[in-house]
FITOR-449102 format. One record per residue (C-alpha): y negated, x, z; residue in three letters. Coordinates in steps of 0.25 Angstrom, whole numbers, padded with zeros to 4 digits, always signed. Each point is the difference from the previous one (the first is absolute). Example, Ala and Ser with C-alpha at 12.3 -4.5 7.8 and 13.67 -1.06 7.14 Angstrom:
BEGIN
+0018+0049+0031ALA
-0014+0006-0002SER
This chain:
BEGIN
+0000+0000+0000UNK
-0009+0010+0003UNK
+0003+0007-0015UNK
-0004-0013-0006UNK
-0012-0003+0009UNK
-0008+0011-0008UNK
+0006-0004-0014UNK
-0007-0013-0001UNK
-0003+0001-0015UNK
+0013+0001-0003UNK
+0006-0009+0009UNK
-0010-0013-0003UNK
+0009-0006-0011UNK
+0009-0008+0009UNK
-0010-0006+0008UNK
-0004-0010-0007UNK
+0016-0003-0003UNK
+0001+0001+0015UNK
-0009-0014+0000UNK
+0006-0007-0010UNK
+0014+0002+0006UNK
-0006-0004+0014UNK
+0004+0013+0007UNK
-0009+0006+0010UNK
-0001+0014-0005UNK
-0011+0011-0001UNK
+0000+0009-0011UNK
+0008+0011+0010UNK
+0009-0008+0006UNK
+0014+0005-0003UNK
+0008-0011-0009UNK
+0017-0003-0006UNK
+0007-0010-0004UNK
+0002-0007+0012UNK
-0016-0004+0001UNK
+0004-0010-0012UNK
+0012-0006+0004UNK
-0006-0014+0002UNK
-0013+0003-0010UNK
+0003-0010-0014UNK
-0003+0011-0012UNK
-0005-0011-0008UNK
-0012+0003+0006UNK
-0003+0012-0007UNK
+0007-0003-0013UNK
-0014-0006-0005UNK
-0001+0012-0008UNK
+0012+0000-0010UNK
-0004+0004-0014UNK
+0009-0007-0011UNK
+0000+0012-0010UNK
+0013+0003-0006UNK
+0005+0013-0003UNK
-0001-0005-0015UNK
-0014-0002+0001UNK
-0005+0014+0004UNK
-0004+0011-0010UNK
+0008+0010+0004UNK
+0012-0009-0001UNK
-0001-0001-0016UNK
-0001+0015-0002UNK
+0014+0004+0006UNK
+0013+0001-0006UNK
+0009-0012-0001UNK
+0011+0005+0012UNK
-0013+0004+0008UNK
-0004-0014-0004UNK
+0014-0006+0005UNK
+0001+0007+0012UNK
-0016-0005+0005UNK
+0005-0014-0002UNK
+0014+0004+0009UNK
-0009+0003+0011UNK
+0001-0012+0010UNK
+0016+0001-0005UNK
+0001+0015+0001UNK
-0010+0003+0012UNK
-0004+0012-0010UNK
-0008+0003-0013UNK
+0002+0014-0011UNK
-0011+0003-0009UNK
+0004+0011-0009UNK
-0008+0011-0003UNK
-0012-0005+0007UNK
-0009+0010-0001UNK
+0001+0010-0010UNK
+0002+0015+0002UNK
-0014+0005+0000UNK
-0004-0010+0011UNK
+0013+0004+0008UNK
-0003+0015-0002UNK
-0016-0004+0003UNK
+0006-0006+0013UNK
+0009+0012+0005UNK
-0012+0011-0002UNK
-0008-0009+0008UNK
+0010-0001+0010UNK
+0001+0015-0001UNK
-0016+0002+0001UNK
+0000-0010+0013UNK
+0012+0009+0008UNK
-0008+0014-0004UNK
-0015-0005+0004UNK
+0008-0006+0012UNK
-0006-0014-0002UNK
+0015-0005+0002UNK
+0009+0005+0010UNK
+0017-0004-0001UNK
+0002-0009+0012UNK
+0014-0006+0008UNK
+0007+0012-0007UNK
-0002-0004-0016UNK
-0011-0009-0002UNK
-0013-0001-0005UNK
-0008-0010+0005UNK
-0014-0008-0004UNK
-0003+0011-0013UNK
-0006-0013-0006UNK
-0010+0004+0010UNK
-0003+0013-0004UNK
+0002-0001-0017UNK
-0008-0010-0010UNK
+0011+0003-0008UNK
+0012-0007+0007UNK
-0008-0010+0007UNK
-0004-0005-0015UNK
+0016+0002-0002UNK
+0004-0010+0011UNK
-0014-0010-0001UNK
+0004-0002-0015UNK
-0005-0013-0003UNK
+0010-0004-0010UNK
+0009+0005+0010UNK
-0005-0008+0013UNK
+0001-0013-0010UNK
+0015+0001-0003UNK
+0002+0005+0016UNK
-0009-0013+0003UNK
+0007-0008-0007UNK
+0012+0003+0005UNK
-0005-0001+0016UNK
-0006-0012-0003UNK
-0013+0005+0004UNK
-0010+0010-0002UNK
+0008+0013+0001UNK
-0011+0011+0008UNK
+0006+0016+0002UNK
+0003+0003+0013UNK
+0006+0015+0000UNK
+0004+0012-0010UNK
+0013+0008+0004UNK
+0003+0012-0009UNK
+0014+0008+0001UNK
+0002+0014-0005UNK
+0013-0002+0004UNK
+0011-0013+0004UNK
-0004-0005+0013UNK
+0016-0003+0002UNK
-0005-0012+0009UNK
+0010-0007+0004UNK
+0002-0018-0005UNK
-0010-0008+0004UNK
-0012-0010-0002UNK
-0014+0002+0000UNK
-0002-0013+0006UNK
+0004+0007+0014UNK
-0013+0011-0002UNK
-0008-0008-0009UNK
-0001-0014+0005UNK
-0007-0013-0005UNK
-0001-0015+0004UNK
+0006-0010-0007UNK
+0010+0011-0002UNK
+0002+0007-0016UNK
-0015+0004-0002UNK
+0003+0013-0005UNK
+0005+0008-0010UNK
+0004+0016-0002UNK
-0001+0007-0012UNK
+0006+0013-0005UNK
-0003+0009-0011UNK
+0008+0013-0005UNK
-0009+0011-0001UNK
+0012+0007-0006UNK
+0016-0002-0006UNK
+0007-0003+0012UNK
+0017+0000+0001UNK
+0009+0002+0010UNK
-0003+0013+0006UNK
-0013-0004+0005UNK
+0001-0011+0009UNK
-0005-0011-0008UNK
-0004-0013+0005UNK
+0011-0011+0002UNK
-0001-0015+0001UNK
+0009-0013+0003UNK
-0003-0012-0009UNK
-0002-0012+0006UNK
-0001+0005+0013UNK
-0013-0006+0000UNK
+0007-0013+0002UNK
+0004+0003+0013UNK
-0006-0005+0013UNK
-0015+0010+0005UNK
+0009+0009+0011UNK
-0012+0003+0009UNK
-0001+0004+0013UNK
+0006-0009+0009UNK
+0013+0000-0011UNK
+0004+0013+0007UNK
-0005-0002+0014UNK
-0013+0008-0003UNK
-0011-0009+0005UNK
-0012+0004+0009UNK
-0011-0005+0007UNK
-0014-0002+0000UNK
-0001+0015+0008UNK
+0012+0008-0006UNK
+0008+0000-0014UNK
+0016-0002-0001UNK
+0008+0011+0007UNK
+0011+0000-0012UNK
+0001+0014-0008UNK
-0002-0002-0014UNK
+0014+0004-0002UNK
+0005-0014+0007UNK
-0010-0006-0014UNK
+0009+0009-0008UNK
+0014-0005+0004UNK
-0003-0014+0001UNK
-0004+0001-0013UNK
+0013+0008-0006UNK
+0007-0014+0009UNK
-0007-0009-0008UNK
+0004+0005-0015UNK
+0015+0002+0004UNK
-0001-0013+0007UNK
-0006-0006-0014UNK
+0006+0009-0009UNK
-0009+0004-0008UNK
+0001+0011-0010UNK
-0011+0012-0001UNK
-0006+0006-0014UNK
-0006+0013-0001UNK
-0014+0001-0008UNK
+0003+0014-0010UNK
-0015-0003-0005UNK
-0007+0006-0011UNK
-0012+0006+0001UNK
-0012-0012+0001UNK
+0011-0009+0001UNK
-0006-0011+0010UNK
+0009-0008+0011UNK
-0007-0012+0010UNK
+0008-0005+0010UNK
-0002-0013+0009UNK
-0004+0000+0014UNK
+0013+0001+0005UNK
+0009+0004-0010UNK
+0008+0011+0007UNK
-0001+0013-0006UNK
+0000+0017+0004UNK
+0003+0015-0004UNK
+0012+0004-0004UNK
+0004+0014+0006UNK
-0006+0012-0007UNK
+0013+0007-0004UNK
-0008+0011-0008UNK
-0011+0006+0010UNK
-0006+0009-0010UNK
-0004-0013-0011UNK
-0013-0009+0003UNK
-0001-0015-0001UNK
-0014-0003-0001UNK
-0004-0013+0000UNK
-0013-0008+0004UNK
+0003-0014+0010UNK
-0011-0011+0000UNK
-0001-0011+0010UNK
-0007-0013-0003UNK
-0002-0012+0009UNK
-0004-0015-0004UNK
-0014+0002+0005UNK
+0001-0014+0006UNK
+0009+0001+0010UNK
+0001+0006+0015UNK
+0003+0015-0003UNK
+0007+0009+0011UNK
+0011+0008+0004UNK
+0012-0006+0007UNK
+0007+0013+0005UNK
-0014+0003+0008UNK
-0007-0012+0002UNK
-0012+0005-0005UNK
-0009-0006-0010UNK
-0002+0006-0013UNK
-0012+0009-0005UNK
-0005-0005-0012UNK
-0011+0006-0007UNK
């Protein structure tokens, strides 16, 4: 709370969601899933936009099968555009990423990541805040699609199965969408990405699916891990089958809010797997993070 006191700029965004739903919430007050239990989302779906992924402009200048698998989405939980940026932009993209790492405007954080270079670069933050771009992603979410984060890899974060509507959290649930680009070829060596589709169907496991809630003071005293292998339960239990994602460099992949997906092991230490991740949330809805209880900083 005190973090979040002096971060009212960033912080003001769910305020005004806060009094629609009828919660009692400053803008620092910590927030998860089970502040919603009894709040109808209907009151915040006022904001549905009724664009189809047909209708946007960039939709008409993919390929046919990137074409096919946009309209798979809400089927599939997942989306490939082949070849979406060219290899100049990608090679723009790596010597940027270079430039950032040596002038030490970036830093590699939790081990392999690269966090918020939208932040430091014109370049990718025109990258992710494409307008043709947001209006497919929009169309898709229901709702205006507004970039949240930037994570670059140099190498695969071998993370394990999971969800990112247990880190990156919205009310009604689903307001969010992830989207990973190839800044290079990427096989099996290099620890691609995997994925599970239709995983997304699948119930929102939030905290207190795995005994992990807090209170108003004090977060859940789970271990991550205890996430991890409640996850791995829950697709033996289901029985759903994993693909791995050998991507092409500039090939594109959006994944659903809670489609489950990871990092393969890194078998070949001495290959990269560069690769730029963007988060979007539905700029209409109550944006946080479960696994924290603490709002999300929104610029």
């Amino acid at each position: 709370m005190l973090f979040n006191l002096f971060n009212k700029r960033k912080l003001k965004h769910n305020v005004k969601f806060y009094k629609l739903s009828g919660l009692r919430k400053w803008y620092f007050s910590p927030v998860s899933s089970k502040d919603f239990v009894t709040i109808d989302k209907k009151l915040l779906e006022f904001t549905k936009k009724n664009i189809s992924p047909e209708q946007t402009a960039l939709f008409k200048e993919l390929d046919k099968d990137s074409q096919k698998s946009i309209l798979d989405f809400n089927t599939e939980g997942y989306a490939i555009m082949t070849q979406y940026l060219d290899n100049d932009m990608v090679n723009r993209v790596n010597d940027e990423i270079e430039s950032l790492l040596n002038e030490k405007k970036v830093k590699l954080k939790y081990g392999n990541k690269i966090m918020f270079a939208i932040n430091q670069s014109a370049l990718l933050h025109k990258i992710g805040n494409d307008h043709k771009l947001r209006e497919l992603l929009s169309s898709l979410l229901g709702g205006e699609a507004k970039l949240f984060q930037s994570i670059n890899f140099l190498h695969g974060s071998e993370q394990k199965t999971h969800s990112d509507s247990i880190h990156m959290t919205t009310f009604p649930l689903g307001g969010l969408l992830g989207v990973w680009l190839a800044l290079e070829d990427i096989g099996t060596e290099s620890g691609p990405l995997h994925y599970y589709p239709k995983s997304h169907t699948l119930p929102y496991y939030l905290n207190s699916d795995y005994d992990n809630e807090g209170n108003y003071f004090l977060i859940g005293d789970k271990d991550y891990t205890a996430y991890e292998a409640m996850i791995e339960k829950k697709i033996a239990d289901h029985n759903i089958q994993k693909k791995v994602f050998t991507a092409k460099k500039g090939d594109l992949l959006i994944w659903h809010a809670n489609l489950f997906h990871g990092g393969e092991t890194q078998l070949n230490k001495a290959k990269t797997r560069k690769s730029m991740v963007f988060h979007y949330f539905n700029e209409n809805s109550v944006c946080y993070h479960e696994i924290s209880q603490r709002p999300a900083l929104i610029n």
